[in-house]
N, C-alpha and C positions, 0 to 999 in steps of 0.2 A: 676888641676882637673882630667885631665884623668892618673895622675898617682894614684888619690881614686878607678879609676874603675881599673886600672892595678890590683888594691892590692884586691881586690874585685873578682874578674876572676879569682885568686892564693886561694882565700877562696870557691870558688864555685868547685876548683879543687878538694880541699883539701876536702871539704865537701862532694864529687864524685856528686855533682848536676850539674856538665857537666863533659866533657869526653877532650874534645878537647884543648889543651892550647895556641891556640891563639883563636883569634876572627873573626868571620865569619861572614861577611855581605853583606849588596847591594850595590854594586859597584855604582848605582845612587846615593849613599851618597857622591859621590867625586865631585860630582856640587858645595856642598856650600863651600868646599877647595879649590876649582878651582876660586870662588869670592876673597876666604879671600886671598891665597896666591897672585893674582893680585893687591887688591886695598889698603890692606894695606900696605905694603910699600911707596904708594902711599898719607897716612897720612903724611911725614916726609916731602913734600913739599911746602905745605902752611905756615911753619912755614921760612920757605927761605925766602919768598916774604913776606914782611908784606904790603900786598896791599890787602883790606874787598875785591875787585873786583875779586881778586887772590881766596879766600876763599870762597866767593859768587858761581863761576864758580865753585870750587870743592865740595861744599856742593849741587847741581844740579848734577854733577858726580854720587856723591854717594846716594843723595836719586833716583836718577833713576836706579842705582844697584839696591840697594832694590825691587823695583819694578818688575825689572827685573827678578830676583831671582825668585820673589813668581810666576810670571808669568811660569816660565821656568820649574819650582816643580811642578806646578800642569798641565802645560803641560805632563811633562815627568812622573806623577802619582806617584811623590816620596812621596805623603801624602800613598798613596796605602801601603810603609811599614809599616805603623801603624798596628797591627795584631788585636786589640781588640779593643771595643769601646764601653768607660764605658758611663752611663750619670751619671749628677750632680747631687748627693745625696737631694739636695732639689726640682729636679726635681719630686720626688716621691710623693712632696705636691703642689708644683708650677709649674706651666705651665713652660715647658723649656727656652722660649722667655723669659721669666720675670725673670726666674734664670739669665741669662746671662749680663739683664743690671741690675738688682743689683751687679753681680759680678765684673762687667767693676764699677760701680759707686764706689760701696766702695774699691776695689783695686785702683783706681785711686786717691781719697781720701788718703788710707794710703799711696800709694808712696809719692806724694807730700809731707805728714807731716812727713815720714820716711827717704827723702831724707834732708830734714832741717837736721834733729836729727843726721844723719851720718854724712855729712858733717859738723857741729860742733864740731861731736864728733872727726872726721880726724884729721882740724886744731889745738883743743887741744892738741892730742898726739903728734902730729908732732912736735907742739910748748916745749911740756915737753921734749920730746927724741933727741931733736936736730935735726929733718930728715926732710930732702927736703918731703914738703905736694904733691909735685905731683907724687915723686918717691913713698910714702905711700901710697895713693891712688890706684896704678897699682895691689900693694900687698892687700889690704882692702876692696876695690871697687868688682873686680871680686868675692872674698871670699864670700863677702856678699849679692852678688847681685845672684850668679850662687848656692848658697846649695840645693836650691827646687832640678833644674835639674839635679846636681852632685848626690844628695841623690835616684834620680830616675835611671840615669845611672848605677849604683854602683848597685841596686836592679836588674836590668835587667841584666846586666853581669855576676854578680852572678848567675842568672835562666837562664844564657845562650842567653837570647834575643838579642844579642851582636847589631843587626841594629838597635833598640829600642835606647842602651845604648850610641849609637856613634854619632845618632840623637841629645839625649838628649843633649849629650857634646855640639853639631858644633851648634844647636840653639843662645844659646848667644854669641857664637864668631862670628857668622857673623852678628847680629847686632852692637856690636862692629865695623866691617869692612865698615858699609854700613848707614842703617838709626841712629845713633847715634853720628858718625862723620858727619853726615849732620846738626843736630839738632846743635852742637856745634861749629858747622864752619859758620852757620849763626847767634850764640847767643852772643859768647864771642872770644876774641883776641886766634891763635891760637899760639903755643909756644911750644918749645920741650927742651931737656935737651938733659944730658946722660942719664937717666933712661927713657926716654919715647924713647929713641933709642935703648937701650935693648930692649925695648918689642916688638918694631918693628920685630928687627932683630930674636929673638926668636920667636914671633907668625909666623912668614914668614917662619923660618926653619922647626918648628913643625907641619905646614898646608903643608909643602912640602911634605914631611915625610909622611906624614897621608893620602896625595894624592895619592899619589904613592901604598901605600898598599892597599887602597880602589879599586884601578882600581884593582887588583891582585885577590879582593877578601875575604881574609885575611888579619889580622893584628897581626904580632906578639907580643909577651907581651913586650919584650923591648921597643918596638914603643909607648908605653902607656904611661912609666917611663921616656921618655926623655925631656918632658914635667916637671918633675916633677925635674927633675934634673937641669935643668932651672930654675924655679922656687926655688931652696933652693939655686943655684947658687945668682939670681938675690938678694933674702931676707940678705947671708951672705953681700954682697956685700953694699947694701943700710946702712946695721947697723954697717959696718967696717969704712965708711964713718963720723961718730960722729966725 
């Protein structure tokens, strides 16, 4: 995903709607890299021990990150980079409050019957193409789950908004890192492969990576692509396996 903003940032150059050819933003954005590079790695251990007690203990780990986290951001006023503050277009006939749990109600509603439909549709293909359903998944799951805030990133980086854009990214990789692997370390058997070790070891390199620039300030454009080069690594590699 953040090699769509890389290529995005090279189209805002090109378009002369910024000046600058790396990325400029708030170095408090390296809080939520500083969560993901620690506890994800930290995924690849549960599946060592198969003891629910083992699992139990780390899914408490990790939803107390979460927590953590949100505690820490709004301590430290990283909501503050937010520059604008739109409201909800049916706020203009509905009281704001009742926009909101409509919106929680039936987004909640379509996850549930969306997540059925995806995961069918997963194990089909997986079943047709020959490919391990969990290695698929790593490729399909994020793609399908992150377009809203890739599609937002990509728009911001483009107009320059680069803290906006880096935001959008690090949102769903640290649920990933944090309240997600809690949800599923208390739900189901936890279990890893080679490809859920790739991702490991790539999400940990690329949050390093990202860490490091953010404290500096900037982020240069290659730092965006490495990600991305990961990712067409990891996809050759899953479908050489047939």
């Amino acid at each position: 995903m953040s090699g769509l903003v890389g290529f995005s940032i090279l189209f805002g150059i090109f378009k002369k709607k910024r000046q600058e050819h790396y990325a400029i933003v708030n170095k408090d954005l390296s809080l939520p890299y500083i969560f993901i590079s620690i506890l994800f790695p930290f995924l690849y251990i549960p599946s060592l021990v198969t003891s629910y007690h083992i699992q139990f203990l780390f899914a408490i780990i990790f939803g107390i990150s979460y927590f953590l986290f949100v505690y820490l951001s709004y301590h430290r006023r990283i909501i503050n980079i937010v520059q604008e503050e739109v409201r909800p277009y049916l706020a203009k006939y509905i009281q704001a409050s009742y926009v909101i749990i409509i919106q929680f109600v039936l987004t909640s509603i379509g996850l549930y019957v969306g997540t059925h439909f995806l995961i069918d549709a997963l194990v089909s293909i997986s079943t047709k193409v020959n490919v391990d359903p969990l290695g698929l998944s790593i490729i399909i799951i994020p793609l399908a789950t992150a377009i809203p805030e890739t599609l937002n990133a990509m728009i911001w980086g483009y107009k320059g908004k680069d803290s906006l854009a880096v935001s959008a990214l690090v949102g769903e990789k640290l649920l990933y890192s944090t309240f997600y692997p809690a949800l599923g370390l208390l739900t189901v058997e936890w279990i890893s492969n080679i490809y859920s070790d790739f991702s490991i070891i790539f999400t940990t390199i690329i949050s390093l990576i990202m860490w490091v620039y953010i404290r500096k300030k900037h982020i240069p454009l290659y730092a965006f692509f490495i990600g991305f080069l990961f990712f067409t690594f990891y996809s050759l590699y899953i479908f050489t396996q047939i």
